[in-house]
N, C-alpha and C positions, 0 to 999 in steps of 0.2 A: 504494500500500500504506500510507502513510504518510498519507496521509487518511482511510483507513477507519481505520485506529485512534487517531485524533485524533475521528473519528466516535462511534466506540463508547466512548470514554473520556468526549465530552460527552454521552453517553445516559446512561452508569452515572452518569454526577455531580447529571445532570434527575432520575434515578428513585432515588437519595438523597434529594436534597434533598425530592423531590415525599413520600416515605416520611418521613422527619424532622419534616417540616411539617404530615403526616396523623398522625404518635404525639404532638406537640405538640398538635393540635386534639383530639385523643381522650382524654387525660392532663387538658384545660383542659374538657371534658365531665362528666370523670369528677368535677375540686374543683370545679365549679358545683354538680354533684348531689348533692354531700355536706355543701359548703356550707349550700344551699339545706333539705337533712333535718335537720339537727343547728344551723340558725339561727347557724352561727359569728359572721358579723359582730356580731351580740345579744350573744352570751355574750360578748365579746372589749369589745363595750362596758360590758357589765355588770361584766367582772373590772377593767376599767381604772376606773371608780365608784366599785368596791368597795375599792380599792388606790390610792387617788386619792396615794398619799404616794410609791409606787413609780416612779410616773411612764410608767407602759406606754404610754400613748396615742403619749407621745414614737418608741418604738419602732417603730408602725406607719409613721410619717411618716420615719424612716431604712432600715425597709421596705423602702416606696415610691423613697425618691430610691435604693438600692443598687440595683434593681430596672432603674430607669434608665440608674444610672451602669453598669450588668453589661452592659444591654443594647446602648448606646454603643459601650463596650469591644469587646464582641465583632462589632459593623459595622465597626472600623476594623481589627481584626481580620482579621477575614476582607475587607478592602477590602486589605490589606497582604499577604496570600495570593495574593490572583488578582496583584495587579500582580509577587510573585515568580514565581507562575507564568507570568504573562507573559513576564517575562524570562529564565528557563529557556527557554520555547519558541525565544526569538530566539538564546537563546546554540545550542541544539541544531541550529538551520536554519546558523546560520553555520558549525557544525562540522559540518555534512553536508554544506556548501556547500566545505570546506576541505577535506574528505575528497574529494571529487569532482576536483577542481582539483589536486590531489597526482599527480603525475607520477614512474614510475621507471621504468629498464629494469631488464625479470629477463629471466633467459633465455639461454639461446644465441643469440649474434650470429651470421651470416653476413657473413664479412670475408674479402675478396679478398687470398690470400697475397702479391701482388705489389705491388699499387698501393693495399694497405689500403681500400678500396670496401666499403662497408657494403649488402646486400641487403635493401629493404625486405619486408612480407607482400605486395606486388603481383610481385616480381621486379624489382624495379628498381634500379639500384646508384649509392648516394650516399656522396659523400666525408664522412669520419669528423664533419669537424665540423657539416655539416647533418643529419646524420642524428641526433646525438645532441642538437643544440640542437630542433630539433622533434620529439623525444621524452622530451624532461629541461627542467629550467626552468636547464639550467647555458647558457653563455654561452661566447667564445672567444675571444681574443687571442692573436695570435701572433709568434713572434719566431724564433730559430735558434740551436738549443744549441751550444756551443763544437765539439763532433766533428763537427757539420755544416758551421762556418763554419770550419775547418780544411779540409775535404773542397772544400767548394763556391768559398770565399773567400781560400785560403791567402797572397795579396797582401795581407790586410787585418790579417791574425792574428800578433799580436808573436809571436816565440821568446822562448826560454827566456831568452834575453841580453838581452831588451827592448826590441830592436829588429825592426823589420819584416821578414817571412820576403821576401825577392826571390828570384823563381822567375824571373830571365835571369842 
């Protein structure tokens, strides 16, 4: 999906540009042929002549270099466009790329009242921390909270007096 309209996006740009570039040559038709009726270049040398104190000739020849310096301007321009467009595209592929890779559980678990066993979509039932490490980017370490290590270890667990509980 995602190619065809990266597709159609560089059609409309071909048939801009292709359109831009035929009113440009139509518009440079049109001052040839008005030029060429009304003799401009003539009259323009004949009022620069005529005015030789004004100094107009100078104006044609800053013209000409504006003419240049605009058309420069705007290659680097538009050379400074595509290459942001470029890197919009790349940033847009790695955020699709990051949206993809983005991992959460939603939902109702299936979770065994007894021995906490998590059911996956096949029916198969896995303990709590595989089942959410291969469906989460979370991770596990484990250790044994104090009501456990009381319950399980009570040989190891100071009392309240700070000494060792002795269960003989």
């Amino acid at each position: 999906m995602e190619n065809n309209h990266d597709q159609i996006r560089k059609t409309a740009r071909y048939l801009k540009t292709a359109r831009e570039l035929f009113i440009i040559f139509v518009l440079s038709l049109v001052v040839y042929i008005i030029a060429a009726h009304y003799d401009i270049l003539e009259q323009i040398v004949a009022l620069t002549n005529k005015h030789e104190t004004w100094q107009l000739d100078e104006f044609i020849t800053v013209a000409i270099f504006l003419a240049f310096a605009l058309a420069i301007f705007s290659l680097r321009r538009w050379r400074d466009l595509l290459a942001s467009e470029r890197n919009l595209k790349l940033q847009n592929k790695e955020l699709q790329t990051a949206l993809k890779e983005i991992r959460q559980l939603k939902g109702i678990i299936p979770i065994c009242s007894s021995c906490k066993k998590i059911r996956d979509d096949e029916g198969y039932w896995h303990q709590v921390e595989v089942y959410i490490r291969d469906h989460s980017e979370a991770e596990f370490s484990h250790g044994i909270c104090p009501d456990c290590m009381r319950k399980l270890y009570p040989q190891y667990v100071k009392d309240d007096l700070g000494g060792k509980n002795n269960p003989n």
